[in-house]
PDB file of N, CA, C, O and CB in Angstrom:
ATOM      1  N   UNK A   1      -2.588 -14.074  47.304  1.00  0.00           N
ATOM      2  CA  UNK A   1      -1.328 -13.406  47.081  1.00  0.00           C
ATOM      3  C   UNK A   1      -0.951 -13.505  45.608  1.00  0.00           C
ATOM      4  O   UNK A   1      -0.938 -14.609  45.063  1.00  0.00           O
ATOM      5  CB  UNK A   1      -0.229 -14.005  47.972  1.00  0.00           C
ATOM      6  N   UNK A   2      -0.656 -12.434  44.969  1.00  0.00           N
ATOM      7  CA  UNK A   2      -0.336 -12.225  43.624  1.00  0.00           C
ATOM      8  C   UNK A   2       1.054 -12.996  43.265  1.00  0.00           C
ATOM      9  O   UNK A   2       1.826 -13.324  44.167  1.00  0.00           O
ATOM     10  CB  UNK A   2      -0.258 -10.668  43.368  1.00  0.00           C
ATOM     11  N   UNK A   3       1.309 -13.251  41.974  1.00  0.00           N
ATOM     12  CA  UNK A   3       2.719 -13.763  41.578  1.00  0.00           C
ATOM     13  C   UNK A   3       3.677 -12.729  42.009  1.00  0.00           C
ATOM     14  O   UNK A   3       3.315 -11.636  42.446  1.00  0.00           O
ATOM     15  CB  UNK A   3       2.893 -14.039  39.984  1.00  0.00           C
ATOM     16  N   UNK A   4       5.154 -13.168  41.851  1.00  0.00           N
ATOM     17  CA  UNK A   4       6.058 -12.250  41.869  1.00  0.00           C
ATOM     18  C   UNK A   4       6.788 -12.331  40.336  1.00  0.00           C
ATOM     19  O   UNK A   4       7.229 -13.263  39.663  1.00  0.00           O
ATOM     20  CB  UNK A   4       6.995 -12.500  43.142  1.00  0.00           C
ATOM     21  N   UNK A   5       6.707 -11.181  40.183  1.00  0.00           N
ATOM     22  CA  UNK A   5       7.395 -10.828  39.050  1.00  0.00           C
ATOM     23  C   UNK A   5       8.673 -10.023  38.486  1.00  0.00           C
ATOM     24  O   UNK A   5       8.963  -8.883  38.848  1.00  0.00           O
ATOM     25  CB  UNK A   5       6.680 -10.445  38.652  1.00  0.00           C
ATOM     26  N   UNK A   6       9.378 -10.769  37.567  1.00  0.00           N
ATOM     27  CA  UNK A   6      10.642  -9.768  37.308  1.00  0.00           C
ATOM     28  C   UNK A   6      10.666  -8.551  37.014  1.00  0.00           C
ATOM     29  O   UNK A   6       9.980  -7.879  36.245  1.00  0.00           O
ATOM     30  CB  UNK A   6      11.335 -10.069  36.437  1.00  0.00           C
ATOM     31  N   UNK A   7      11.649  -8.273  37.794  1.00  0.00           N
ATOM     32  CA  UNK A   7      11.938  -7.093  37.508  1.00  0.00           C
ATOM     33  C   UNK A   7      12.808  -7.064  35.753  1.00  0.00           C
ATOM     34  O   UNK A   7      13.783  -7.725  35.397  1.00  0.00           O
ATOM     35  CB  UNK A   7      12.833  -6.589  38.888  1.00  0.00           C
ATOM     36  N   UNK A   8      12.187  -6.282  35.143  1.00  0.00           N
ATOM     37  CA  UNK A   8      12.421  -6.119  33.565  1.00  0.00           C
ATOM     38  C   UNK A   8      13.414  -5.726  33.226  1.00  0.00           C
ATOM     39  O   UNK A   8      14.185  -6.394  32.536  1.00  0.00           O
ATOM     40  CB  UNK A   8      11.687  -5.371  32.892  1.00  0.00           C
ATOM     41  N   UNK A   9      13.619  -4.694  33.575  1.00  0.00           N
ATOM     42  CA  UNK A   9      15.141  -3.139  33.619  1.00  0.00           C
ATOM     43  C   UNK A   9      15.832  -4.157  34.119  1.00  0.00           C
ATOM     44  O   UNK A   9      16.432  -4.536  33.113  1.00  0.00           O
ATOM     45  CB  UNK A   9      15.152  -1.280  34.901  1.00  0.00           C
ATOM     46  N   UNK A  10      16.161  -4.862  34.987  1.00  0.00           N
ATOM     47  CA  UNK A  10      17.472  -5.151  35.910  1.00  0.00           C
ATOM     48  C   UNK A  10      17.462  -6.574  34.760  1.00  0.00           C
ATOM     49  O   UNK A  10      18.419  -6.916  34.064  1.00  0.00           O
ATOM     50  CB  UNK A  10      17.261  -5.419  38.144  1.00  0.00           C
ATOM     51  N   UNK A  11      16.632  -6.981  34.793  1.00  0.00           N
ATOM     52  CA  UNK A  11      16.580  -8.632  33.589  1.00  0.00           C
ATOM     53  C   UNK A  11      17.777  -8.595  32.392  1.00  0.00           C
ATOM     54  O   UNK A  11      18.591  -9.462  32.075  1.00  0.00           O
ATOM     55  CB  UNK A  11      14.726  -8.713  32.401  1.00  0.00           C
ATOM     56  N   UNK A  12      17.439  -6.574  31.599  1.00  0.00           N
ATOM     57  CA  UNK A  12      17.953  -6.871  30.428  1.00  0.00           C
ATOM     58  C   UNK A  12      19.779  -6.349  30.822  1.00  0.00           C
ATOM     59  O   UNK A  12      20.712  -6.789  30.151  1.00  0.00           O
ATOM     60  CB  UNK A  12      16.970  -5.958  29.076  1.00  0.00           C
ATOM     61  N   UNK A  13      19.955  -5.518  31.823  1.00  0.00           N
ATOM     62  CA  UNK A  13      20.978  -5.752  32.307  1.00  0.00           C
ATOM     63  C   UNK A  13      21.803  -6.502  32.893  1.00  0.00           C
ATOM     64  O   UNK A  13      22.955  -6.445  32.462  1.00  0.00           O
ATOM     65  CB  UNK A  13      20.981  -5.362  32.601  1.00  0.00           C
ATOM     66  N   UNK A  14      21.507  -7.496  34.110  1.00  0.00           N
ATOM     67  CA  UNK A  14      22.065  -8.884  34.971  1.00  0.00           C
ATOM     68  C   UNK A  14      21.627  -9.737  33.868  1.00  0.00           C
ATOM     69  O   UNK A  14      20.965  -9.563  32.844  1.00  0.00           O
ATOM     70  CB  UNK A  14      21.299  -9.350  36.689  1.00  0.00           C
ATOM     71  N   UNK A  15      22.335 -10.906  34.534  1.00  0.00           N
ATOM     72  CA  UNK A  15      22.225 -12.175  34.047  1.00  0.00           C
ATOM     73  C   UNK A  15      22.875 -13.264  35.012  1.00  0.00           C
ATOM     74  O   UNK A  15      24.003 -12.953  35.394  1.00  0.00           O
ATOM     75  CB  UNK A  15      22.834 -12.185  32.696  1.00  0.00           C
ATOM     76  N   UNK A  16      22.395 -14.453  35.470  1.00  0.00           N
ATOM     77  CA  UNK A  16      22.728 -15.061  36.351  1.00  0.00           C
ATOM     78  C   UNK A  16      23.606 -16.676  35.685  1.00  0.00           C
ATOM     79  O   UNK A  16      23.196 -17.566  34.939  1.00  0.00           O
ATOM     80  CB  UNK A  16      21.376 -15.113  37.215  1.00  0.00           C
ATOM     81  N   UNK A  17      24.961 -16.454  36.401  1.00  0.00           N
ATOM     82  CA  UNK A  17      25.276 -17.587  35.643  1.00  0.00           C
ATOM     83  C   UNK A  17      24.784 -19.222  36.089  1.00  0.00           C
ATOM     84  O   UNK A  17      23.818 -19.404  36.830  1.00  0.00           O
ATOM     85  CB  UNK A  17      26.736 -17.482  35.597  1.00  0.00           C
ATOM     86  N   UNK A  18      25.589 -20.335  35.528  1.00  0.00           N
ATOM     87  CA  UNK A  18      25.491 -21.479  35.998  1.00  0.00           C
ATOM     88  C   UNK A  18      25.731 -21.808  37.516  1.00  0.00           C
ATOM     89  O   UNK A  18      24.765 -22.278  38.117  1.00  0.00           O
ATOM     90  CB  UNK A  18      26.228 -22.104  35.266  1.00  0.00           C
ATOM     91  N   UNK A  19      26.964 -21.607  38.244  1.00  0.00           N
ATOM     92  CA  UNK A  19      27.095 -21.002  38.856  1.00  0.00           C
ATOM     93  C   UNK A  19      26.598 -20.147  40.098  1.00  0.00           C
ATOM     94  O   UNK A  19      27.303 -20.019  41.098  1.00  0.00           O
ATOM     95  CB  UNK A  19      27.306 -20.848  38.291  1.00  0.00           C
ATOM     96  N   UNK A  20      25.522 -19.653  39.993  1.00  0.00           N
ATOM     97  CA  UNK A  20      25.304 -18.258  40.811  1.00  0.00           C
ATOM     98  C   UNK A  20      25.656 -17.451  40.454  1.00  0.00           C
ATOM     99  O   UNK A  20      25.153 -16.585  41.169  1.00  0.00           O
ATOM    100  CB  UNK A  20      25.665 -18.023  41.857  1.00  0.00           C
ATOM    101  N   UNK A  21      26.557 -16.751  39.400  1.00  0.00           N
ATOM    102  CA  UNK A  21      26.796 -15.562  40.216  1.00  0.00           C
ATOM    103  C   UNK A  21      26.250 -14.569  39.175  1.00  0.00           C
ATOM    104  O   UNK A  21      25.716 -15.109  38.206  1.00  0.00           O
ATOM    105  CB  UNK A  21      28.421 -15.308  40.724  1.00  0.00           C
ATOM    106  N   UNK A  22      26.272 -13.496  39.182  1.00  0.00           N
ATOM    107  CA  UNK A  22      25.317 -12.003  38.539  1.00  0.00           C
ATOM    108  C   UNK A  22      26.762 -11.824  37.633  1.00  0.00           C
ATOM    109  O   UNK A  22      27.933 -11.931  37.998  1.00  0.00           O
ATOM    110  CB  UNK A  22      24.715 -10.206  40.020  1.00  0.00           C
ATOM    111  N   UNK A  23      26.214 -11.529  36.393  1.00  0.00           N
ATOM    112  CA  UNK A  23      26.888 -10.811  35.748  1.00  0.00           C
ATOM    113  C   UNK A  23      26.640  -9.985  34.567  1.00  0.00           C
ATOM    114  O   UNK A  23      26.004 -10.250  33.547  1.00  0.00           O
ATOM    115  CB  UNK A  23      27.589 -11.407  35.592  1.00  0.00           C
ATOM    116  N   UNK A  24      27.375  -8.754  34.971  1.00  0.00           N
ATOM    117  CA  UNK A  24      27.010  -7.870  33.794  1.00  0.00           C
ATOM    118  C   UNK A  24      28.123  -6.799  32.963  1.00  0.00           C
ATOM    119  O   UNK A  24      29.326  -6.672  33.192  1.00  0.00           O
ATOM    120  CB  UNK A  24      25.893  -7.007  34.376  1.00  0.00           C
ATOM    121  N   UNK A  25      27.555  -6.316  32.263  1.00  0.00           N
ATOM    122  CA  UNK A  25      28.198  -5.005  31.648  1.00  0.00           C
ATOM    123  C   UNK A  25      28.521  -3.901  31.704  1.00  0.00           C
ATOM    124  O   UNK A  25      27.559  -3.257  32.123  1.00  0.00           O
ATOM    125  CB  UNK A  25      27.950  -4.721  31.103  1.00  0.00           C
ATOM    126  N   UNK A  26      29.761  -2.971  31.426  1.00  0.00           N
ATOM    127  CA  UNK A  26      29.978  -1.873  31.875  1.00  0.00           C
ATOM    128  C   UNK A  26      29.438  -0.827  31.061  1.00  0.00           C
ATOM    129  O   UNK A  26      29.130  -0.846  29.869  1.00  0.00           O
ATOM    130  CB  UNK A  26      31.188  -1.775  32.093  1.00  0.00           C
ATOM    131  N   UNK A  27      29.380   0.050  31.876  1.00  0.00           N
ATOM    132  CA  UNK A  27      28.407   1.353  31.496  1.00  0.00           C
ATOM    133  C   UNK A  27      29.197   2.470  30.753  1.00  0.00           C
ATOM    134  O   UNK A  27      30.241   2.614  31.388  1.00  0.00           O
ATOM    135  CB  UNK A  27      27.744   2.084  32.914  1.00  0.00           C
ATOM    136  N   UNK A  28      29.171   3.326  29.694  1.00  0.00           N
ATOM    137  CA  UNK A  28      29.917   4.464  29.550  1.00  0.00           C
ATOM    138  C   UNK A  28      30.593   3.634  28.024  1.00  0.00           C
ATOM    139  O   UNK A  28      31.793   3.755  27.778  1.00  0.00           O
ATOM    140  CB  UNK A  28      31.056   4.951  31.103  1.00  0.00           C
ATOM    141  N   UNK A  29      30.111   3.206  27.535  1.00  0.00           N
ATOM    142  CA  UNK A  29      30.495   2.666  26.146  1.00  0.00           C
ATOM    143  C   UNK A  29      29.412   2.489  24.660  1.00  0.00           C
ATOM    144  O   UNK A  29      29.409   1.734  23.687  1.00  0.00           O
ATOM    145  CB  UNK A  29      30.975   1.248  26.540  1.00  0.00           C
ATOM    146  N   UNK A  30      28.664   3.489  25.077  1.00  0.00           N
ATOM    147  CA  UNK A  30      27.756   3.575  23.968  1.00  0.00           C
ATOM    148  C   UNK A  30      27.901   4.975  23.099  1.00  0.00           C
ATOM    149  O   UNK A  30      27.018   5.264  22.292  1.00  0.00           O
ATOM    150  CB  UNK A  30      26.301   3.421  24.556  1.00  0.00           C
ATOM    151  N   UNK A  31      28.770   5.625  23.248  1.00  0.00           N
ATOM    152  CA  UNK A  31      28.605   7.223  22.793  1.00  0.00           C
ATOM    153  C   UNK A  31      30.012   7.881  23.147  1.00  0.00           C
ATOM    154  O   UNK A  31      30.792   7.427  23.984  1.00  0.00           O
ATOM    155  CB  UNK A  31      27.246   8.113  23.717  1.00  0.00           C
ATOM    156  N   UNK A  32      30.182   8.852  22.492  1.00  0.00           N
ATOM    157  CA  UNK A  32      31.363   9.619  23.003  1.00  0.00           C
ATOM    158  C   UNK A  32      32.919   8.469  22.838  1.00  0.00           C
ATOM    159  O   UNK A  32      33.997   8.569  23.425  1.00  0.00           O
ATOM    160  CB  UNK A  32      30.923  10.101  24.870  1.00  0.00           C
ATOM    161  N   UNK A  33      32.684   7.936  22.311  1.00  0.00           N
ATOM    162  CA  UNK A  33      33.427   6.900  22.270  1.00  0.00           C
ATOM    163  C   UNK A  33      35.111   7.079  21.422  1.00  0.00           C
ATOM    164  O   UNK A  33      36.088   6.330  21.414  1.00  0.00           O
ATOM    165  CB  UNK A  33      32.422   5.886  21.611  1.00  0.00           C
ATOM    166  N   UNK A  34      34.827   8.549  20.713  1.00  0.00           N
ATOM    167  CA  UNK A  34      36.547   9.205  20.665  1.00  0.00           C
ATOM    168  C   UNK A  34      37.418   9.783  21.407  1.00  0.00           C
ATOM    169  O   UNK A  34      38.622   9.906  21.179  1.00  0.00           O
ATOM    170  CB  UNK A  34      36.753  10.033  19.990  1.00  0.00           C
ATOM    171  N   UNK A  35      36.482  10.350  22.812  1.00  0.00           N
ATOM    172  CA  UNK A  35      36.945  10.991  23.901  1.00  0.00           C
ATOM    173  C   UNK A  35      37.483  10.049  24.864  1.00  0.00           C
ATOM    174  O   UNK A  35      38.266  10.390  25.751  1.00  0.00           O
ATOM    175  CB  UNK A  35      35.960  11.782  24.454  1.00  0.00           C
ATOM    176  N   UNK A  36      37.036   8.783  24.681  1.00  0.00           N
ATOM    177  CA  UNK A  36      38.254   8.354  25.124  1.00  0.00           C
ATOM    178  C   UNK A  36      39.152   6.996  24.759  1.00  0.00           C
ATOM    179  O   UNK A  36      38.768   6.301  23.818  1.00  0.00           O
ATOM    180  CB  UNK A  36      38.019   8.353  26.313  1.00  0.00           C
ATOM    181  N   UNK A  37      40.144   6.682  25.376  1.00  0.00           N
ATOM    182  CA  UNK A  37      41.278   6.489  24.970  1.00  0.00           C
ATOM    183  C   UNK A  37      41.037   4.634  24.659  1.00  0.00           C
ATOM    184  O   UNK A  37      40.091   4.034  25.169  1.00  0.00           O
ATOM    185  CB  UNK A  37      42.456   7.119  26.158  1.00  0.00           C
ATOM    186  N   UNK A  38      42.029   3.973  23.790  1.00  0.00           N
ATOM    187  CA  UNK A  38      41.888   2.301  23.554  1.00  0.00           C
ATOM    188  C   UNK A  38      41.694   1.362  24.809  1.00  0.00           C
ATOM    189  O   UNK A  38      41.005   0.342  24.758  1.00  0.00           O
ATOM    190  CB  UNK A  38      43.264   1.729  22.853  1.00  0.00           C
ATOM    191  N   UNK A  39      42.345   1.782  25.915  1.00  0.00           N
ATOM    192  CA  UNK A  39      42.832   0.880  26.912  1.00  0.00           C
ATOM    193  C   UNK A  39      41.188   1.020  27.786  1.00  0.00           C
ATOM    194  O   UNK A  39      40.480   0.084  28.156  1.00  0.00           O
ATOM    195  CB  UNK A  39      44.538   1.496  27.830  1.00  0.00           C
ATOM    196  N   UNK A  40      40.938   2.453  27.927  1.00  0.00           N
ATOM    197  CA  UNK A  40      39.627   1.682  28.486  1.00  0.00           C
ATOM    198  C   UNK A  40      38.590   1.743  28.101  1.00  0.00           C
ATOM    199  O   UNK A  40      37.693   1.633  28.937  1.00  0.00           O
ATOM    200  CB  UNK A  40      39.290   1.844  29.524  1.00  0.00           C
ATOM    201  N   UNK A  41      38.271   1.918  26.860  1.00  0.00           N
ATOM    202  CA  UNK A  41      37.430   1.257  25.390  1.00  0.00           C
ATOM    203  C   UNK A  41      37.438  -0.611  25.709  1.00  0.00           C
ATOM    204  O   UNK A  41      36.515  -1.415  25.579  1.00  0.00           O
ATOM    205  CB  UNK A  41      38.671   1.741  23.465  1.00  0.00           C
ATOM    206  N   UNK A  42      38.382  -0.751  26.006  1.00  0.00           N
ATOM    207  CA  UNK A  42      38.879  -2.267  25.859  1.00  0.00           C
ATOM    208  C   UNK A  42      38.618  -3.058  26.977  1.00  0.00           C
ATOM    209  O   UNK A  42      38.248  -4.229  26.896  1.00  0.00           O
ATOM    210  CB  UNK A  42      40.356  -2.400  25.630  1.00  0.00           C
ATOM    211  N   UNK A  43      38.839  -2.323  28.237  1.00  0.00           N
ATOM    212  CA  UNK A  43      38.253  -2.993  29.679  1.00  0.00           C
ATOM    213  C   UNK A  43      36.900  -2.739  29.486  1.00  0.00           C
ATOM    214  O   UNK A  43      36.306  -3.807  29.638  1.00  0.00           O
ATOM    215  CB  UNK A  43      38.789  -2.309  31.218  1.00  0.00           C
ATOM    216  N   UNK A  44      35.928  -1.608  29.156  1.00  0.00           N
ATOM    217  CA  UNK A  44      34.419  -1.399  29.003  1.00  0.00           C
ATOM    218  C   UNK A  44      34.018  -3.233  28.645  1.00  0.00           C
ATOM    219  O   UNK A  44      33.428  -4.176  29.174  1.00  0.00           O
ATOM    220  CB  UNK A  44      33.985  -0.009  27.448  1.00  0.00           C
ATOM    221  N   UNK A  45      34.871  -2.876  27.278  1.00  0.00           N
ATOM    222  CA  UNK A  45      33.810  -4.231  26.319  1.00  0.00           C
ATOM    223  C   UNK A  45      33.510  -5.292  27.594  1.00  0.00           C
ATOM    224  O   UNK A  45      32.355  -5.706  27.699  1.00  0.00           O
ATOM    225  CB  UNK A  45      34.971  -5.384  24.666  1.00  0.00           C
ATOM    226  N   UNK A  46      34.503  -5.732  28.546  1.00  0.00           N
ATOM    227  CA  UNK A  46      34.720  -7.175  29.153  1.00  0.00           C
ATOM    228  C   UNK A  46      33.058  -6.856  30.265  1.00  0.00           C
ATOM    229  O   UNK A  46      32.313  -5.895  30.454  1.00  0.00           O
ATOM    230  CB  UNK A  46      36.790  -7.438  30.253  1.00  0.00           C
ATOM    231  N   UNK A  47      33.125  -8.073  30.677  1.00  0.00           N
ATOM    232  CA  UNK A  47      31.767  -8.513  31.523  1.00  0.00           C
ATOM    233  C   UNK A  47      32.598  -8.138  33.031  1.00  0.00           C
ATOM    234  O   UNK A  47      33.796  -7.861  33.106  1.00  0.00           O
ATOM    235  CB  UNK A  47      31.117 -10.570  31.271  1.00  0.00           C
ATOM    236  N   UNK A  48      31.852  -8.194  33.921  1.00  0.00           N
ATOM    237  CA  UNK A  48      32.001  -8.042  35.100  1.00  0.00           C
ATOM    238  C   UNK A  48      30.938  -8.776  36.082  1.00  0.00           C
ATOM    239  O   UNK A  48      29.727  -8.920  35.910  1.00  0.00           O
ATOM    240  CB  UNK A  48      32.069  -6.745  35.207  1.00  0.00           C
ATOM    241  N   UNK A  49      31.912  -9.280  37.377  1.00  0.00           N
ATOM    242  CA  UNK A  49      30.821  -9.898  38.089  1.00  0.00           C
ATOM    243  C   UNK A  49      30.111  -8.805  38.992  1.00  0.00           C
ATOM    244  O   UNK A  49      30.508  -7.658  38.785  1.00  0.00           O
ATOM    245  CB  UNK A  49      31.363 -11.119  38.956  1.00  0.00           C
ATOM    246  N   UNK A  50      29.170  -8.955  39.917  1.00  0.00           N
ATOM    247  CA  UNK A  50      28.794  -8.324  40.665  1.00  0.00           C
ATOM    248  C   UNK A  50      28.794  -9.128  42.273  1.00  0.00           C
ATOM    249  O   UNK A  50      28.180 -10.185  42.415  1.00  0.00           O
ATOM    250  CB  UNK A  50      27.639  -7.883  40.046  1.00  0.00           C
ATOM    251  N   UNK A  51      29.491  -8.536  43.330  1.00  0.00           N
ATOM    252  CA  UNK A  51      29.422  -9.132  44.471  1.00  0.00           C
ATOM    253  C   UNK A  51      29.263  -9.005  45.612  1.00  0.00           C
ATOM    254  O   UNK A  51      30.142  -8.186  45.879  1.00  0.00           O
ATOM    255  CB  UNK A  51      29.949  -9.480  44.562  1.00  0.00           C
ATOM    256  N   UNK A  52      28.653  -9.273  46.722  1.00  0.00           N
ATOM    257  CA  UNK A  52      28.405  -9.187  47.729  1.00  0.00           C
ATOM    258  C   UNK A  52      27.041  -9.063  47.684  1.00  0.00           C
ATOM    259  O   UNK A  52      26.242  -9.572  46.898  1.00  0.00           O
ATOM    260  CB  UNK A  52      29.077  -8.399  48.275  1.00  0.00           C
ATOM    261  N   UNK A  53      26.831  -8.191  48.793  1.00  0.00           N
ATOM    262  CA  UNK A  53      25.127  -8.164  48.971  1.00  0.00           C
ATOM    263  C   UNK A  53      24.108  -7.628  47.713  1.00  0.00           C
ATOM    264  O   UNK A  53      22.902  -7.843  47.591  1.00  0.00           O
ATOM    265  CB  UNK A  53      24.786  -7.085  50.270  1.00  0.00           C
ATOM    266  N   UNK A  54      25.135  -6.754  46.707  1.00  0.00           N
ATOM    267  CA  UNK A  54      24.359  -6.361  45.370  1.00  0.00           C
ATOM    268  C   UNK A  54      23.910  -7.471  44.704  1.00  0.00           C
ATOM    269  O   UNK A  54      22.782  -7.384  44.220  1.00  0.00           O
ATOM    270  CB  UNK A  54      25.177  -5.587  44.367  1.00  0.00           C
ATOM    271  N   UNK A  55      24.524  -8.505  44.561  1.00  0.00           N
ATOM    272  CA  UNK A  55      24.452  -9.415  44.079  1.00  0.00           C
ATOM    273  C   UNK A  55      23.444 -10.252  44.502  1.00  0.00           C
ATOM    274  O   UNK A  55      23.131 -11.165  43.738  1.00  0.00           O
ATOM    275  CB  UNK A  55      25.414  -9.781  44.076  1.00  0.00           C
ATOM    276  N   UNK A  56      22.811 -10.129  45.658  1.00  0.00           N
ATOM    277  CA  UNK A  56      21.997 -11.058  46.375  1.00  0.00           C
ATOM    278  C   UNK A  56      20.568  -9.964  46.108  1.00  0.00           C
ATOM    279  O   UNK A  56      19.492 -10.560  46.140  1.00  0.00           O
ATOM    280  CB  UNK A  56      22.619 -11.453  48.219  1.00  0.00           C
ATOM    281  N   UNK A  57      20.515  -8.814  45.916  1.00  0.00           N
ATOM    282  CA  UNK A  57      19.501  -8.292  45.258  1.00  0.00           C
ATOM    283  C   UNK A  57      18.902  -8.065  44.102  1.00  0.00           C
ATOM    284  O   UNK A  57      17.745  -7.794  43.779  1.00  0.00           O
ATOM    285  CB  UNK A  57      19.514  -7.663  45.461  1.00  0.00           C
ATOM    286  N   UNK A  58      20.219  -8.277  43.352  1.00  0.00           N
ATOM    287  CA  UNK A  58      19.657  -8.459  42.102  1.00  0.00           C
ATOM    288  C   UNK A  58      19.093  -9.933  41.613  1.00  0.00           C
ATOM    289  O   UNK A  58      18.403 -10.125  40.612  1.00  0.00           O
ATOM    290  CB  UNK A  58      20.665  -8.017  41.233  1.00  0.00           C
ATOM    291  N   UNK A  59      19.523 -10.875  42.503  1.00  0.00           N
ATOM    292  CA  UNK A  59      19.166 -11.835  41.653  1.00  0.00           C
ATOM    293  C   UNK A  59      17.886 -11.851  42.877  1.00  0.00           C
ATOM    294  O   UNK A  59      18.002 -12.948  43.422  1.00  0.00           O
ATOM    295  CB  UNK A  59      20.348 -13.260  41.221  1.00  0.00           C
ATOM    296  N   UNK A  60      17.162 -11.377  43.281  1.00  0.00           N
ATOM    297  CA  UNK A  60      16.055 -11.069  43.729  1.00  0.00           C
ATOM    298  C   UNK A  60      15.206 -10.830  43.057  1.00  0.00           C
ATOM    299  O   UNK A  60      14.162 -11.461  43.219  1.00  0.00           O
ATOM    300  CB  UNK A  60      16.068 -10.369  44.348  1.00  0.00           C
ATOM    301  N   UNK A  61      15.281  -9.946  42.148  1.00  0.00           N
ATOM    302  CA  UNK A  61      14.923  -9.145  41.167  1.00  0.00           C
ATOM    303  C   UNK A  61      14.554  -9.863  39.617  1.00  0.00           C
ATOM    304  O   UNK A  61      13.546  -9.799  38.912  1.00  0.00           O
ATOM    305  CB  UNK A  61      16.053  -8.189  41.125  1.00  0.00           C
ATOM    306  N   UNK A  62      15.712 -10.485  39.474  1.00  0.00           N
ATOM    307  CA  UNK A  62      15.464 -10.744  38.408  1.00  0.00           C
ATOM    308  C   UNK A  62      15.319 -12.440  38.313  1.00  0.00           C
ATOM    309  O   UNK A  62      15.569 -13.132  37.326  1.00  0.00           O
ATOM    310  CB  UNK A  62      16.441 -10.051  37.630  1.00  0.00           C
ATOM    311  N   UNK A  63      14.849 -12.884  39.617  1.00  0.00           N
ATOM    312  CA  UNK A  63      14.264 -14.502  39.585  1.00  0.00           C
ATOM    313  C   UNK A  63      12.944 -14.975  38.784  1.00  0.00           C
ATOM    314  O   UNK A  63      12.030 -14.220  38.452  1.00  0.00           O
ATOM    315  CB  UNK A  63      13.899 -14.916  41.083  1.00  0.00           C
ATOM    316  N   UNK A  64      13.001 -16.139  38.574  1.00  0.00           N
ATOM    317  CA  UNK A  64      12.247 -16.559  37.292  1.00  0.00           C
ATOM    318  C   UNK A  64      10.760 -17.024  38.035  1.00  0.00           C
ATOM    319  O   UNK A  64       9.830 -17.442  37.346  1.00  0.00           O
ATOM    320  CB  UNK A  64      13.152 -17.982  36.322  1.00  0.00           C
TER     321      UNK A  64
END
């Protein structure tokens, strides 16, 4: 039986904390970035957890 290996794509996106839990970044903040407005320019920047069963797949995915 072969190793299991990470998944790459999901690696440079998730990140697993101390903790447990998955966390990542919001999407829609790389471009176009005059169209819209400060307030959610400003929630984008922040991290976000991920939870429930997504969470139990990604760190599937991206185990060491």
């Amino acid at each position: 039986m072969g190793k299991v290996k990470t998944h790459k794509a999901s690696a440079k996106r998730f990140s697993v904390t101390g903790n447990g839990k998955v966390k990542m970044g919001h999407s829609h903040h790389r471009h176009k970035l005059g169209l819209k407005d400060q307030k959610r320019k400003r929630h984008l920047r922040t991290g976000e957890y991920v939870n429930g069963k997504m969470a139990a797949n990604i760190r599937a995915l991206i185990q060491k």
